[in-house]
KOLMARMI-814286 format. One record per residue: residue number from 0; x, y negated, z negated of N, C-alpha, C in turn. Coordinates in nm, 3 decimals, decimal comma, padded with zeros to 5 digits, always signed. Atoms other than C-alpha are relative to their C-alpha. Example, Ala and Ser with C-alpha at 12.3 -4.5 7.8 and 13.67 -1.06 7.14 Angstrom:
(r 0; (+00,089; +00,119; +00,000); (+01,230; +00,450; -00,780); (+00,090; -00,120; +00,000)),
(r 1; (-00,082; +00,119; +00,006); (+01,367; +00,106; -00,714); (-00,077; -00,109; -00,073)),
//
This chain:
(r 0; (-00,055; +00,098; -00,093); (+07,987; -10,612; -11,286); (+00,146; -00,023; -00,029)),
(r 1; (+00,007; -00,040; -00,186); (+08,197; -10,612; -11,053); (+00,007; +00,167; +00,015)),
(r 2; (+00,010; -00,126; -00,053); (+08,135; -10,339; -10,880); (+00,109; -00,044; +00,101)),
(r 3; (-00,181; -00,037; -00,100); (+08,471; -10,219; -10,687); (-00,048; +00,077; +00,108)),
(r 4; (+00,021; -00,135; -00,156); (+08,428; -10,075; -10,305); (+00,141; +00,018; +00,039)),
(r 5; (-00,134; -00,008; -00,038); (+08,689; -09,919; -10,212); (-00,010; +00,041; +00,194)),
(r 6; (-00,016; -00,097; -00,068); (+08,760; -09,794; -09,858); (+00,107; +00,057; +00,060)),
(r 7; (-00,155; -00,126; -00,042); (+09,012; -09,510; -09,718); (+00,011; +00,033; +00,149)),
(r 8; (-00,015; -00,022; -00,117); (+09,140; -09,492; -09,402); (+00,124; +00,078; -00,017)),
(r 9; (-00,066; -00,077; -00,004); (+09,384; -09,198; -09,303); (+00,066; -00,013; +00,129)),
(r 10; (-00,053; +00,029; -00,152); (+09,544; -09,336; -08,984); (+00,179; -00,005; +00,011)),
(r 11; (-00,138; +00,002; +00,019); (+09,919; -09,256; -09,030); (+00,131; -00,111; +00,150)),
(r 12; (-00,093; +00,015; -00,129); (+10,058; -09,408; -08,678); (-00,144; -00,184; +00,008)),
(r 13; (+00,096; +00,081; -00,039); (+09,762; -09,697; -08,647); (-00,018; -00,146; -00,105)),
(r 14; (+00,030; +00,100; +00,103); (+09,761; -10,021; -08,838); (-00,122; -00,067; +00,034)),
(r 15; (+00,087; +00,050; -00,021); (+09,443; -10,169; -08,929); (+00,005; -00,129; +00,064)),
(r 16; (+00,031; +00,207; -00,067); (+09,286; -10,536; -08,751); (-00,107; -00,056; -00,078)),
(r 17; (+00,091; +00,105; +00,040); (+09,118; -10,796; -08,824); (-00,148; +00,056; -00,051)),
(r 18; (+00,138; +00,041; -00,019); (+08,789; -10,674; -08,727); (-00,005; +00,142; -00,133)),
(r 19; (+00,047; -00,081; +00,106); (+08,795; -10,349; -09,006); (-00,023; -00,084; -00,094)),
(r 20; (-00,043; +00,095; +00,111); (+08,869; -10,599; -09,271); (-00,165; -00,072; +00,030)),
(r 21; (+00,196; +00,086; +00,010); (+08,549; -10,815; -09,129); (-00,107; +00,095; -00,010)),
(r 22; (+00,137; -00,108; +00,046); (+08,333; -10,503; -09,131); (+00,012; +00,030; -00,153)),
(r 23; (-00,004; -00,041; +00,145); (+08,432; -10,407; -09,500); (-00,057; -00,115; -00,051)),
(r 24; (+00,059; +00,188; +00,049); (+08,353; -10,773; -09,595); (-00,083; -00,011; +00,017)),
(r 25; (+00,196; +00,047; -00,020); (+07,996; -10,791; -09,454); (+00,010; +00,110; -00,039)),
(r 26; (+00,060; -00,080; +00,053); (+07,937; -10,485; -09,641); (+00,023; -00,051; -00,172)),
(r 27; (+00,007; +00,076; +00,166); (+08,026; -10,667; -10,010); (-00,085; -00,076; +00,050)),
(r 28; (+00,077; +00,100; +00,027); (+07,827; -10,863; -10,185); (+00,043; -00,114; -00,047)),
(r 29; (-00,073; +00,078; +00,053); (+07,937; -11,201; -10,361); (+00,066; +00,071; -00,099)),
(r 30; (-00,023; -00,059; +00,137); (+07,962; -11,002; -10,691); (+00,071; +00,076; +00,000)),
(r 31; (-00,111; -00,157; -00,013); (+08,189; -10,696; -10,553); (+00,175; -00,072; +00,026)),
(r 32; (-00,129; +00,012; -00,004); (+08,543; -10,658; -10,543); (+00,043; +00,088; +00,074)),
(r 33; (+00,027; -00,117; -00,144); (+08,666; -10,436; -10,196); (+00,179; +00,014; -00,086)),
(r 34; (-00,088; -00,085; -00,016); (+08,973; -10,249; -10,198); (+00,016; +00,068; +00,128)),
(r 35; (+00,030; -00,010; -00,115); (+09,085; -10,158; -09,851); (+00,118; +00,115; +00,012)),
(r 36; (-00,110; -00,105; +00,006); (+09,356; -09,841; -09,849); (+00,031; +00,072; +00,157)),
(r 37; (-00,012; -00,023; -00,161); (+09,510; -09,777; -09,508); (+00,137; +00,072; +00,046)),
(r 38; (-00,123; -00,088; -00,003); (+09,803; -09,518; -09,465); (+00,055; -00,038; +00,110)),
(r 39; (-00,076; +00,092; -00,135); (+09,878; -09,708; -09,138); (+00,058; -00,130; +00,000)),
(r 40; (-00,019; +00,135; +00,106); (+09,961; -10,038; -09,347); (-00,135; -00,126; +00,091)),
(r 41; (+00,073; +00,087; -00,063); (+09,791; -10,344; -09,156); (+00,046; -00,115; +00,079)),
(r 42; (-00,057; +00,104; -00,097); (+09,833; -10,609; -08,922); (-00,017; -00,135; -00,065)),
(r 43; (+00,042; +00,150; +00,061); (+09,882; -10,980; -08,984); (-00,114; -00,076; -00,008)),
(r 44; (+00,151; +00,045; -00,015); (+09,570; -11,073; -08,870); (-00,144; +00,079; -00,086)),
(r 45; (+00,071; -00,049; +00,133); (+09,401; -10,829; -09,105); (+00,045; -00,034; -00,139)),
(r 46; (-00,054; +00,100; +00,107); (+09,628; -10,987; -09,379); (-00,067; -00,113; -00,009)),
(r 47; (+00,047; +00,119; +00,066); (+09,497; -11,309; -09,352); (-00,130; -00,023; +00,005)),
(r 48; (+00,175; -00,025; +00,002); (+09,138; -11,210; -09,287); (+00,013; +00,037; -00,145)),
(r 49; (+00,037; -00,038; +00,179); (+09,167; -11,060; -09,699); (+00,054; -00,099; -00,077)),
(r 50; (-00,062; +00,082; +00,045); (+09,350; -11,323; -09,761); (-00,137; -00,146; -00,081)),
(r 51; (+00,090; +00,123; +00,028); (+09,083; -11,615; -09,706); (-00,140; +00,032; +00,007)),
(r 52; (+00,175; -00,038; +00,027); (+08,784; -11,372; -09,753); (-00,084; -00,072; -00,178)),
(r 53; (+00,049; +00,038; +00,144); (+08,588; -11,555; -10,064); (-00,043; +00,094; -00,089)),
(r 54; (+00,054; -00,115; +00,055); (+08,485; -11,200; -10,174); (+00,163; +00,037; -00,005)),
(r 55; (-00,132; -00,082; +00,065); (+08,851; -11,063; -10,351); (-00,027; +00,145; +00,097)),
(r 56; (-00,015; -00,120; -00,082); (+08,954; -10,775; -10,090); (+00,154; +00,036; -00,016)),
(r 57; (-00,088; -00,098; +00,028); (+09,272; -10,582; -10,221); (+00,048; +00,083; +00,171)),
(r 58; (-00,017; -00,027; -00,118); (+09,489; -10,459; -09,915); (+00,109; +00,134; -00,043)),
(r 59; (-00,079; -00,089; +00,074); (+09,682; -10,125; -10,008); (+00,048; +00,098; +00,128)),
(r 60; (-00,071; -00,058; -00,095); (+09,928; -09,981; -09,755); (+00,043; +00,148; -00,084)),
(r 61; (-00,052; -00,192; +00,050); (+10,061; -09,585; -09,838); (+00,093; -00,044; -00,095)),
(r 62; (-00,074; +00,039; +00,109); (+10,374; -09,769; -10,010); (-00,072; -00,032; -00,128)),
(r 63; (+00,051; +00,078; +00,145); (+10,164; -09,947; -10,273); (-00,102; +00,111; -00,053)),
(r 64; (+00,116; -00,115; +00,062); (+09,908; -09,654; -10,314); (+00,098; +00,075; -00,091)),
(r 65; (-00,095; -00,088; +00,102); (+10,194; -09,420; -10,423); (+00,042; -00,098; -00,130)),
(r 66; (-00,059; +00,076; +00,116); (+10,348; -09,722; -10,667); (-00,109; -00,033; -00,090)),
(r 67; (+00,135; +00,002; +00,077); (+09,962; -09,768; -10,809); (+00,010; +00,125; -00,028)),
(r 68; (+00,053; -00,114; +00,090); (+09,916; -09,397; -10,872); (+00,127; +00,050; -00,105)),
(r 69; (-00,130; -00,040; +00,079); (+10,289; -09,359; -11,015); (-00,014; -00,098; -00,164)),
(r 70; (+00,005; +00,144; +00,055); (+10,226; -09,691; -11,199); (-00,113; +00,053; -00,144)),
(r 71; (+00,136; -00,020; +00,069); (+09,862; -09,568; -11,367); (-00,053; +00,131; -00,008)),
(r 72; (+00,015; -00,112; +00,016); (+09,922; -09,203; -11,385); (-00,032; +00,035; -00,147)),
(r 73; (+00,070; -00,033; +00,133); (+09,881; -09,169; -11,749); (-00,107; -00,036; -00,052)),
(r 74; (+00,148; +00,046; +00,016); (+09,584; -09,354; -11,745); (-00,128; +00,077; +00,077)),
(r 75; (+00,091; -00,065; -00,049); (+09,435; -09,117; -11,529); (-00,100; +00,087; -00,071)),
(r 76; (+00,068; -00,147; +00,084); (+09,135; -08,855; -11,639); (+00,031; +00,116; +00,034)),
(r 77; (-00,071; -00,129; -00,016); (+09,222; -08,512; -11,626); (-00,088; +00,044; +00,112)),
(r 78; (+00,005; -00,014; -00,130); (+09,013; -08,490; -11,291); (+00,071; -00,038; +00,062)),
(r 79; (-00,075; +00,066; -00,094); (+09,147; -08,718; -11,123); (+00,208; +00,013; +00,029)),
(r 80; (-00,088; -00,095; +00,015); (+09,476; -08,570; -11,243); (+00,065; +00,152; +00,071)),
(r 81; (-00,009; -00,165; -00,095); (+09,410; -08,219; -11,110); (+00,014; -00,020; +00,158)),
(r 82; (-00,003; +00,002; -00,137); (+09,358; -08,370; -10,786); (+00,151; -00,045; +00,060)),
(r 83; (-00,129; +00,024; -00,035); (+09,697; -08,499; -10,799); (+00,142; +00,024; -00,100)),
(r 84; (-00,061; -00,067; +00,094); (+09,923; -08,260; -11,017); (+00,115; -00,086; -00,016)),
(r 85; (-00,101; +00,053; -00,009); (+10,226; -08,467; -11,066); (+00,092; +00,017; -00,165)),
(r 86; (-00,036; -00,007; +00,095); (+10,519; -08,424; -11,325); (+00,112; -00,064; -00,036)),
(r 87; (-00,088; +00,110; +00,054); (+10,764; -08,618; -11,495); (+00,147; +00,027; +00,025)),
(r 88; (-00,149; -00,072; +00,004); (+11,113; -08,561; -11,427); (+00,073; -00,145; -00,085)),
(r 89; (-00,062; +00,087; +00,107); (+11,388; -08,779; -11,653); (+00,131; +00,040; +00,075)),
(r 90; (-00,137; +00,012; -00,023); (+11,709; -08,848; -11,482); (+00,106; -00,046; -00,119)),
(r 91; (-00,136; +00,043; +00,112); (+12,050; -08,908; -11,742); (+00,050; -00,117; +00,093)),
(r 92; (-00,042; +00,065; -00,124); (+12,175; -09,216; -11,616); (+00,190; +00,000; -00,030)),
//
């Protein structure tokens, strides 16, 4: 406990609404924690639907996905790694 749901939407041109946000939500339980990832970012009204959901729902637009996996790349496992080869570069400043 908690169990984490995540879900992934791939909609590059489409920002989520309200009503995805209320379907992900009646699918938790009290005890879960949602995660909602949406490459289309989201609308205000799906903002404040995760906002004042009593079940913790995480709202993750394409910006913040990349700054989470940049962020928690070394913490990754070496699957989850392979799936996303990435390498370090070091600028001189």
């Amino acid at each position: 406990d908690p169990v984490i749901l995540v879900e992934v939407k791939h909609r590059p041109n489409t920002s989520m609404g309200s009503q995805a946000i209320r379907s992900f939500k009646g699918a938790l339980k009290k005890t879960n924690r949602g995660i909602y990832v949406s490459t289309g970012g989201f609308t205000t009204d799906a903002k404040y639907e995760a906002e004042r959901s009593e079940i913790p729902i995480i709202l993750m637009d394409l910006d913040r996905l990349v700054k989470f996996v940049i962020q928690y790349y070394d913490n990754f496992d070496n699957d989850a790694r392979s799936l996303i080869p990435l390498t370090k570069i070091y600028w001189p400043l």
